[in-house]
C-alpha positions in Angstrom: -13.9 -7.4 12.2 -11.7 -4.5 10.2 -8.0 -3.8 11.0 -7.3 0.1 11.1 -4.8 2.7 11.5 -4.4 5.7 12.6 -2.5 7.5 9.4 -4.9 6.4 6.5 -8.6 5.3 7.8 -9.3 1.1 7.6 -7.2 0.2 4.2 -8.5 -3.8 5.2 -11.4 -5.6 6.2 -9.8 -9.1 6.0 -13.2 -10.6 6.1 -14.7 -8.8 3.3 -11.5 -8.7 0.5 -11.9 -9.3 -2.6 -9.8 -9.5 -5.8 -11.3 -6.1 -7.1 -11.1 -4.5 -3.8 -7.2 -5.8 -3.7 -5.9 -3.1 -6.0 -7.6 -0.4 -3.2 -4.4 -1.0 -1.0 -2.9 1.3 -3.8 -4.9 3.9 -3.3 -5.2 4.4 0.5 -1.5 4.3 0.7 -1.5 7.8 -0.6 -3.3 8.7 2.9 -0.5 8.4 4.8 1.7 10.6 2.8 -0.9 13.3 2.7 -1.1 12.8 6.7 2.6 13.2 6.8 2.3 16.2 4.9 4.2 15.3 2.1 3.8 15.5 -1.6 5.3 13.1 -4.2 7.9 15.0 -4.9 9.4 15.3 -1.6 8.4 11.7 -1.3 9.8 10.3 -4.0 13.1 12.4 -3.5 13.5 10.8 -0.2 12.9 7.5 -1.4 15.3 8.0 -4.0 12.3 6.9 -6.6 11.1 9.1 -9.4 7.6 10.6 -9.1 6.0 8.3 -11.8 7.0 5.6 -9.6 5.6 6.7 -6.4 2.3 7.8 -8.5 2.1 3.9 -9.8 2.0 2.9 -6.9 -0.4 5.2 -5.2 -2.7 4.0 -8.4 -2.9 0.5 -8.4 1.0 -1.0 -9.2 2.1 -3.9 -6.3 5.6 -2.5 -5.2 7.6 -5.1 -3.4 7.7 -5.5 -0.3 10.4 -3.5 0.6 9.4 -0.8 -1.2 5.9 -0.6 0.5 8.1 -1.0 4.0 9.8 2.3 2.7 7.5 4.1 2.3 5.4 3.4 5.4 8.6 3.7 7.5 8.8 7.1 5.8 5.2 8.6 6.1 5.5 7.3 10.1 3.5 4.6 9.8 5.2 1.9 12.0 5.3 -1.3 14.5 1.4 -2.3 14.6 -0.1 0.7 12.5 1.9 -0.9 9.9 -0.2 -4.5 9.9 -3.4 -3.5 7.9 -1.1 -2.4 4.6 1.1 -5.3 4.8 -1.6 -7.9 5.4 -4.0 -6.1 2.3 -0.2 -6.2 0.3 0.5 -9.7 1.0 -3.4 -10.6 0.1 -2.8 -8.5 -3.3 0.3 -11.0 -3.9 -1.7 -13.7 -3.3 -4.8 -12.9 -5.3 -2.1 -12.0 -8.5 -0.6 -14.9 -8.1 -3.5 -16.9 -8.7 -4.5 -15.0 -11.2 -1.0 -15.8 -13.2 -1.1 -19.1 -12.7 -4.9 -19.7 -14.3 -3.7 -18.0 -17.3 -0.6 -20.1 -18.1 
C-alpha cells in the first residue's frame, strides 16, 4: 500500500521503489512549492539558497536532510504529511550508497 500527502499527490509507494524510480522524489518535491504558491525565487530567497540550488534539487540532486526538512517546513508540509518525502529521501540515500560502494 502507497503513503500520500496532501501537498504533492503519492511521491512513494514503498512497496514498489526502485533505484530509477528513487531520483522521482526530486521531482515531486516541486509539488509542494507550486501548492504553496511559490516560485523558486521566492523559495530560494527564503531559504537563503540560490535558485540553481533549489532547481537541482527539484531535478534529481539528494539535498541533505536538513535541507529537504527546510524546504518542506517551508512549502507547509509538516508532522505526518511530511513521512512519504523523508522515507522516498532516506531510500534515495540508501540506494546511492550502494551504488558507491559497488564501484570502489
Amino acid at each position: 500500500m502507497g503513503t500520500s500527502s496532501s501537498l504533492g499527490g503519492s511521491p512513494l509507494h514503498s512497496d514498489r521503489a526502485n533505484p530509477v524510480q528513487c531520483g522521482a522524489w526530486a521531482r515531486r518535491s516541486n509539488h509542494p512549492r507550486e501548492r504553496a504558491g511559490m516560485s523558486q525565487k521566492e523559495a530560494s530567497d527564503r531559504l537563503s539558497y540560490n535558485v540553481p540550488k533549489v532547481s537541482r534539487i527539484e531535478n534529481g540532486q539528494l539535498p541533505d536532510i536538513h535541507a529537504l526538512r527546510a524546504m518542506l517546513n517551508l512549502y507547509g508540509v509538516i508532522g505526518d504529511e511530511e513521512a512519504p518525502y523523508i522515507e522516498m529521501w532516506m531510500l534515495a540515500k540508501k540506494t546511492a550508497t550502494r551504488t558507491v560502494s559497488r564501484l570502489r
